[in-house]
N, C-alpha and C positions, 0 to 999 in steps of 0.2 A: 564513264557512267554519269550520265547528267538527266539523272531521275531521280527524284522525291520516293522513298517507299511511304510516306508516309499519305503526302495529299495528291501522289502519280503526277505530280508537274514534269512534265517535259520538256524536249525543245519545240519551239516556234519556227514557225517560218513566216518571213515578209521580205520587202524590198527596200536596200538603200537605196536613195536619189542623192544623186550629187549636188552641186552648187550649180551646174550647167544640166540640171535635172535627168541626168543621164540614170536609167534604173537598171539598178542587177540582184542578183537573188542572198540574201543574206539569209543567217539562222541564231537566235536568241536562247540561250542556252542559260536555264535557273541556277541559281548560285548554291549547287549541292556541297554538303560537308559530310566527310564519312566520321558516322559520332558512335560512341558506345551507350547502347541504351536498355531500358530493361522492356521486353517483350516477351510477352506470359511467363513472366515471371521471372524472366533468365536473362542477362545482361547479353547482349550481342550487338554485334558492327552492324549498322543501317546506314543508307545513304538518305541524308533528311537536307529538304530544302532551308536554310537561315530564316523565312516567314515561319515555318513550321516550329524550329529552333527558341524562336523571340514568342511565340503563341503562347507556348507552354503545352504542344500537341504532343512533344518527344518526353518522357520519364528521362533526361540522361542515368549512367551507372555512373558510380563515383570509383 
């Protein structure tokens, strides 16, 4: 699962180039963390991006 419920960040896609510029298809995938958090009112597992995380976007549950 490498989605944000939070700010819907996703994966990427672009291209590595080598050192001998050779290009192929890569994908950049957000550094999700599955956290317990309180959403309307009720504590439950989200998958939230670490920007989202450090913003102060997510309420965690304690």
């Amino acid at each position: 699962m490498a989605k944000c419920d939070i700010c819907g960040k996703d994966i990427a896609f672009g291209i590595k180039v080598s050192h001998s510029h050779r290009r192929s298809n890569r994908t950049f995938k957000p550094n999700v963390k599955r956290v317990k958090a309180i959403v309307g009112g009720t504590p439950k597992r989200i998958h939230a991006c670490t920007r989202c995380l450090r913003s102060g976007k997510v309420n965690r549950a304690v």
